[in-house]
C-alpha positions in Angstrom: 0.0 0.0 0.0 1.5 3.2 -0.9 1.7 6.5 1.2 -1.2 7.9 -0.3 -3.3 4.9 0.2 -2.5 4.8 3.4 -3.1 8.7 4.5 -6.2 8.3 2.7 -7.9 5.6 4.6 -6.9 7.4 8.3 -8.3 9.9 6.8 -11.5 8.0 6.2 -11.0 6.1 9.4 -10.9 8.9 11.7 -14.0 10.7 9.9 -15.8 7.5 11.2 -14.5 7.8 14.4 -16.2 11.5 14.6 -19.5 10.2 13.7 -19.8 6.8 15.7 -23.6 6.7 15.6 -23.0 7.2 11.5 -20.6 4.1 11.3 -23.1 2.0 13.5 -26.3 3.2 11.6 -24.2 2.3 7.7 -22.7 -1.0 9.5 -26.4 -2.1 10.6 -28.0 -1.6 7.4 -25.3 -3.3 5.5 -26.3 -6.3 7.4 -29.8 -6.0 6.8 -29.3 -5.8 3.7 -27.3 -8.8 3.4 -29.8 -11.1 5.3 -32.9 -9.6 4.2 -32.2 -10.1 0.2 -31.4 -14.1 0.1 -34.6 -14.3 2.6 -37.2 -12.9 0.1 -34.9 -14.5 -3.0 -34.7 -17.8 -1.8 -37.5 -19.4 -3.5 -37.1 -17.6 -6.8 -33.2 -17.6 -6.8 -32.7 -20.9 -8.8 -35.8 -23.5 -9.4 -33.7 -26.5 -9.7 -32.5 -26.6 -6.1 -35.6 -27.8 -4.0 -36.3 -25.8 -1.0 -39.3 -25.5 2.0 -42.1 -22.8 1.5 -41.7 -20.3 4.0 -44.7 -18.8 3.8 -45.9 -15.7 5.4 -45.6 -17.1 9.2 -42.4 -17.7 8.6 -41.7 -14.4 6.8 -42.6 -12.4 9.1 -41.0 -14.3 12.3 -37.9 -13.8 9.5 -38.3 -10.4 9.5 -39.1 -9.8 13.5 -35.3 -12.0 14.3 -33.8 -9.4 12.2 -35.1 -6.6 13.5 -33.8 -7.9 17.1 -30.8 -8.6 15.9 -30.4 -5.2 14.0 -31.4 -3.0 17.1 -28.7 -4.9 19.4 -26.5 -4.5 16.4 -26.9 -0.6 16.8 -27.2 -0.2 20.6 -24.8 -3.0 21.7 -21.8 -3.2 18.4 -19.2 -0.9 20.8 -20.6 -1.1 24.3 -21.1 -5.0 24.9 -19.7 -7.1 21.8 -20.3 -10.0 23.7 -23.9 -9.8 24.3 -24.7 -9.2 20.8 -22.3 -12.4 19.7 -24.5 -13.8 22.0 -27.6 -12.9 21.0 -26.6 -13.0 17.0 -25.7 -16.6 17.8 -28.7 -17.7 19.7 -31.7 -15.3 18.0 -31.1 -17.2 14.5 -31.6 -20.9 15.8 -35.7 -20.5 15.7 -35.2 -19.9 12.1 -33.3 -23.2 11.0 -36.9 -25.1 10.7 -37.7 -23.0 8.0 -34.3 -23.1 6.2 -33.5 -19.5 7.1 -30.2 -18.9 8.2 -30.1 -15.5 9.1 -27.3 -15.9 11.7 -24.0 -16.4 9.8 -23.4 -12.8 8.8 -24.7 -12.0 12.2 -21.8 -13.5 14.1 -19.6 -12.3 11.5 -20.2 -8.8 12.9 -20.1 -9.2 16.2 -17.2 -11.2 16.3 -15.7 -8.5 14.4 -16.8 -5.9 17.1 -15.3 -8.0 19.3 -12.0 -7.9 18.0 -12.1 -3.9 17.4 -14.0 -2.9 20.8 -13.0 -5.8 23.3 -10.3 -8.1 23.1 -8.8 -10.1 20.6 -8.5 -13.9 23.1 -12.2 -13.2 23.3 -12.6 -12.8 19.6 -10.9 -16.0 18.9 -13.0 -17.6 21.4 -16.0 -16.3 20.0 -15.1 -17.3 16.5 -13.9 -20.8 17.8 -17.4 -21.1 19.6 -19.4 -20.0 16.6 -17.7 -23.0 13.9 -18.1 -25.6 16.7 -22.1 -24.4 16.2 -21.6 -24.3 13.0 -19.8 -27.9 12.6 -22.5 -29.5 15.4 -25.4 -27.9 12.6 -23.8 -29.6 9.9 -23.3 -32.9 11.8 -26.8 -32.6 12.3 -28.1 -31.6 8.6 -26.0 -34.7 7.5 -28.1 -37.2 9.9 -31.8 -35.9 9.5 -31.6 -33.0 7.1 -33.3 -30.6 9.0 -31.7 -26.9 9.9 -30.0 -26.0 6.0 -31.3 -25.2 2.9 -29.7 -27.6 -0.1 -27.2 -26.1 -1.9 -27.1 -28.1 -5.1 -29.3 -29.4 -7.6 -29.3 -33.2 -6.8 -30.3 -31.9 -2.7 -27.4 -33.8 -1.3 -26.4 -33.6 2.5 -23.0 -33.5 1.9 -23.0 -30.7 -0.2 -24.9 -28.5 2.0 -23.1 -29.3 4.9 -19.4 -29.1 3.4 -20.2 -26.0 1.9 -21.7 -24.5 5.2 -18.7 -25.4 6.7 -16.3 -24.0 4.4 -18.3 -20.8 4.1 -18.7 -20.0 7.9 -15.3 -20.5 8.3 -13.7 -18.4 5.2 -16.7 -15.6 7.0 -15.3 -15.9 11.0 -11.5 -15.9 9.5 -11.9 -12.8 7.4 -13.8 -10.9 10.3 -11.1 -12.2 13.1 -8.0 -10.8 10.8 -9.5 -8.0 9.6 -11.1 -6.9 13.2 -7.8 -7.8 15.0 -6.2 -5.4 12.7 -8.6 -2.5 13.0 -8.6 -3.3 17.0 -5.1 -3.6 17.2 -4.9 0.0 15.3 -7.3 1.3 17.6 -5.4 0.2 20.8 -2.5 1.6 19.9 -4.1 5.2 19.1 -5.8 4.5 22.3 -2.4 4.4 24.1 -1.0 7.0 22.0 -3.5 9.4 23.3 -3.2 8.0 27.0 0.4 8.4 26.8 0.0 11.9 25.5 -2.5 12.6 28.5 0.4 11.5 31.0 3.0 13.3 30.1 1.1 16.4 29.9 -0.4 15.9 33.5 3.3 14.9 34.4 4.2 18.2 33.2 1.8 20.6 35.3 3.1 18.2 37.8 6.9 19.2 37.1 5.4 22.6 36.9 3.7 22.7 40.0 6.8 21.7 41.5 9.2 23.9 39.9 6.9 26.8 41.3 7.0 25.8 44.5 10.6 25.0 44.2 10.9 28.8 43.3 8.6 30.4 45.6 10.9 28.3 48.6 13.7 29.8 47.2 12.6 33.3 46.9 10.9 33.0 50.4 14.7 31.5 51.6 16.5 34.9 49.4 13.9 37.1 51.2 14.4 36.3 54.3 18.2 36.3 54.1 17.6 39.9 52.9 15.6 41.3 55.3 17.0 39.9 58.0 20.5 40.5 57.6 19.5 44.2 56.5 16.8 44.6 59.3 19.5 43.3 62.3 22.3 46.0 61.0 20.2 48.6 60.8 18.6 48.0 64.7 22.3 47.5 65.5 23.5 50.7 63.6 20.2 53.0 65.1 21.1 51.6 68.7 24.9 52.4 68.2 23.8 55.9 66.7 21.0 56.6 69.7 23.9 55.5 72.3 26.9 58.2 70.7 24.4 60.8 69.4 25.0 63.6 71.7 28.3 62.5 72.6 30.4 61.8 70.1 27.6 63.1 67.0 30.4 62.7 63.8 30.2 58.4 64.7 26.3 59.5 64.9 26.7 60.5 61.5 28.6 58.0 59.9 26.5 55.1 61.1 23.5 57.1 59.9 25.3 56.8 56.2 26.2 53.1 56.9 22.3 52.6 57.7 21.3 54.5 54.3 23.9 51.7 52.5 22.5 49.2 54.0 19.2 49.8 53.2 20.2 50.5 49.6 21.9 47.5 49.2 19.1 45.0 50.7 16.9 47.2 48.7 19.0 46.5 45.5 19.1 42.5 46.3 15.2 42.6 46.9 14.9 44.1 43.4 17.0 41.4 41.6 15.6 38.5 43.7 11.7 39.7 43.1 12.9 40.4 39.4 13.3 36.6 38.4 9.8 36.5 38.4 9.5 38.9 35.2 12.4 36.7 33.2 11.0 34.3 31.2 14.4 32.0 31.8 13.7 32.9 35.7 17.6 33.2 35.8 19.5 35.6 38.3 22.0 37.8 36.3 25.6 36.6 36.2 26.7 39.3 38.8 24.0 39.5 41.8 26.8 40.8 44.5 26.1 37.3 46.4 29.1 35.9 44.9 32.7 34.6 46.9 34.1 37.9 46.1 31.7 39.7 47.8 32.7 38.2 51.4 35.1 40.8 52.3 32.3 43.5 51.3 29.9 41.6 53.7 32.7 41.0 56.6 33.1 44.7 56.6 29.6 45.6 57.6 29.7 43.6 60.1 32.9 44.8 61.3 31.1 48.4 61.0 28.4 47.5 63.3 31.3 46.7 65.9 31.4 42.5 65.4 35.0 41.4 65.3 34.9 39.6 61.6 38.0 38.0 60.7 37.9 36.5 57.2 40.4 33.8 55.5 38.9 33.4 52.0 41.0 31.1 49.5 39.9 31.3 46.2 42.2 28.6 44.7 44.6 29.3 41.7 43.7 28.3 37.9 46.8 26.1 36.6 47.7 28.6 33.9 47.5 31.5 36.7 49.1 29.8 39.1 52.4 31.7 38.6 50.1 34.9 38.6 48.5 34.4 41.5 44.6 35.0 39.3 42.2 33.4 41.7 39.6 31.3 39.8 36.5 32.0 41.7 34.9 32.4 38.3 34.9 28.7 37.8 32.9 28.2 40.9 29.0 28.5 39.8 27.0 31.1 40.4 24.7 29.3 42.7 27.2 27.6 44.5 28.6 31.4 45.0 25.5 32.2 46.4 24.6 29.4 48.5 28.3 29.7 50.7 27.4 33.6 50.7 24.2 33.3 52.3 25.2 30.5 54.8 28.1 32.9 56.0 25.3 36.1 55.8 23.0 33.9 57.9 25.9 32.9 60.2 26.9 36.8 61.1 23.8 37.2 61.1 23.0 35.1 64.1 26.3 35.8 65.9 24.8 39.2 66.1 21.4 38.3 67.4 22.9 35.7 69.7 26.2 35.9 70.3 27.3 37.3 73.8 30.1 40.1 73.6 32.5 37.8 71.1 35.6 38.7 70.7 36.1 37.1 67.1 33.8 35.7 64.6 36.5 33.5 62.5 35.2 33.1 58.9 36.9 31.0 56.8 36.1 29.9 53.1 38.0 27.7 50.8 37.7 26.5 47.7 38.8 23.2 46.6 39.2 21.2 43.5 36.3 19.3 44.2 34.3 21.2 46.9 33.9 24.4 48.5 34.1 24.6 52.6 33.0 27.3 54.6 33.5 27.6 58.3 31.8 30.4 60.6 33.0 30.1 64.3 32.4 32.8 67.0 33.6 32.1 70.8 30.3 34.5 72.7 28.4 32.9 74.8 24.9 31.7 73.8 22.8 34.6 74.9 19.8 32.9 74.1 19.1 29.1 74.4 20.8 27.3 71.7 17.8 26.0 70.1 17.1 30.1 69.4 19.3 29.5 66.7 17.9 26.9 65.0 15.5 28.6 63.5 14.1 29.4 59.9 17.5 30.4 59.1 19.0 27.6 59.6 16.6 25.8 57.7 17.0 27.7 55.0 20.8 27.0 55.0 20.2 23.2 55.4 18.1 23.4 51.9 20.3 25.7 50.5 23.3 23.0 51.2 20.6 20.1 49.8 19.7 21.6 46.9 23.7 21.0 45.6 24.2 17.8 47.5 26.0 19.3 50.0 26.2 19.4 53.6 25.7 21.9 56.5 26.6 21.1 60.5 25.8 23.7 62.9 25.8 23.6 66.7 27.7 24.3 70.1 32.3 24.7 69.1 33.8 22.2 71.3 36.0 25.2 71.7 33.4 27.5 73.4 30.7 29.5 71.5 28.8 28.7 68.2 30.1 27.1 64.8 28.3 26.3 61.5 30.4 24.1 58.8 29.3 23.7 55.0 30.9 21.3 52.4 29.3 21.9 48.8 30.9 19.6 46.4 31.4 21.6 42.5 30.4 18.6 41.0 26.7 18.8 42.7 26.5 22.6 40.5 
């Protein structure tokens, strides 16, 4: 079968397919038509073969199995194949006294429908079940002639039953293959179009899911925002009540500090709320959260009067090495941001909770295969040390998850509070 051919019955199958009730009506009548013909012709069709009167009883009891059988045909063809091979099958057995077979194209059909609207093993059983009927008939035509019509001149038994036989099984294999290939054809669109359905409910799924994964991680950006900027500007406004009529140039100057502050977190809050607008939802390559934006960080901190020592080790390309070119480029961006917001989050608290410290020992280093990041202040706990484990720290925790990494915070054996990340590059 050519291309052509073969676009041109899908595109008469699927027209079918759009009008079901059509395709049942046109497949009824076909059948009627094919049963109804022989039954008024079969007297007239050839006078040398002998055959019963039927008369106008039998007509019309003819006429009222067909109509049965033509109404299940319509209702039941795709909702219960079975019941109507049933019904085809038994219906046409009141007829064989009067010669009439009106069955044979009957359980052609709905062994067919079988095949296209059920399942094939039941088709084959249907088919097998309808030739052992079939064969019993004939065995039974052979031994007292009653149930067929002679097909030959000379009446003979034999003939009638051998061609019976041959017939109804040349008419059960045709509708088998031909319905198993339709049904097959059907199944597998059927699938097709289930499959499609999956996938597309597994991808609002995904979607979902990618929206909540963003909304967490904007909620996690925003609070590492606000309250880093919130605690250094209460720190800087109590610093600038305590020294304003005293000492009013330090007033001043942490008055400015508080204004840079606030621009800054402002600036963040912009950029983090702004990946809602990009259609990539993608930060920019430079959102000042990266690993050379420490020392910027530590030095707030250090404004606001907490003792931040920082150690960061950037690592040397090979080329560079004689250079001394730090290669915190190579580290990705999220990674970047994930070891700045753990150490932001870690000042953060030594502020809140920290009593009087006297150094907060910050120490980041990256590796060849991971990034480590140590915060370690020796206060005392002001607060209970489960005040510190808090949303923050959650947030850290997932931060650290989301690139198969690791965070450990809790009481220094050493006195005071430490918080140790490991985020291996590979995880990026």
């Amino acid at each position: 079968m050519t291309d052509g051919s073969a676009r041109a019955l899908d595109r008469a199958a699927s027209r079918w397919q759009r009008h079901p009730r059509v395709a049942d009506a046109l497949t009824t009548l076909s059948w009627v038509v094919l049963t109804l013909v022989p039954m008024f012709t079969a007297e007239s069709a050839d006078p040398g073969i002998p055959t019963r009167p039927i008369g106008p009883w039998g007509l019309g009891l003819g006429i009222a199995v067909v109509a049965i059988v033509a109404t299940a045909m319509m209702l039941l063809r795709r909702r219960n194949p079975v019941l109507l091979f049933v019904l085809s099958l038994t219906l046409p057995l009141v007829l064989l006294p009067l010669s009439l077979d009106v069955g044979a194209f009957a359980v052609a059909y709905a062994v067919f429908a079988i095949a296209v609207y059920d399942r094939t093993s039941r088709a084959w059983i249907a088919g097998a079940i309808a030739y052992a009927v079939t064969v019993a008939l004939s065995i039974v035509h052979l031994l007292t002639g009653f149930g067929f019509a002679p097909v030959s001149r000379s009446g003979s038994r034999w003939d009638t039953a051998l061609a019976w036989v041959a017939f109804d099984l040349l008419l059960l294999l045709v509708a088998l293959l031909w319905g198993q290939n339709a049904g097959n054809r059907r199944r597998y669109v059927a699938a097709l179009v289930e499959r499609a359905r999956i996938l597309e409910h597994e991808r609002d799924q995904e979607a979902q899911l990618a929206a909540l994964a963003e909304r967490s991680r904007i909620a996690r950006d925003v609070h590492d925002i606000v309250s880093h900027s919130l605690s250094v500007i209460v720190r800087l406004a109590d610093g600038t009540r305590a020294v304003f009529d005293a000492d009013p140039d330090r007033a001043r100057e942490a008055v400015g500090q508080i204004g840079g502050v606030a621009r800054s977190s402002l600036d963040e809050m912009r950029r983090v709320l702004g990946v809602l607008e990009r259609p990539t939802g993608q930060e920019s390559a430079r959102s000042g959260t990266g690993l050379e934006d420490l020392p910027r960080l530590a030095e707030v901190y250090r404004g606001i009067g907490l003792p931040v020592r920082l150690e960061l080790d950037l690592g040397q390309s090979e080329h560079d090495a004689g250079s001394g070119a730090a290669d915190a480029h190579e580290v990705p961006a999220g990674l970047q941001m994930t070891v700045f917001r753990v150490v932001q989050e870690s000042l953060t608290n030594a502020l809140r909770h920290a009593d009087a410290p006297t150094r907060v020992q910050v120490d980041v280093r990256v590796a060849v295969d991971a990034v480590h990041a140590e915060i370690r202040d020796d206060g005392a706990t002001a607060a209970a040390p489960a005040d510190r484990v808090g949303r923050g720290l959650l947030g850290m925790r997932e931060r650290a998850a989301l690139y198969g990494g690791a965070l450990d915070a809790g009481p220094d054996t050493a006195g005071g509070w430490a918080v140790r990340l490991v985020l291996p590059r590979s995880g990026a």
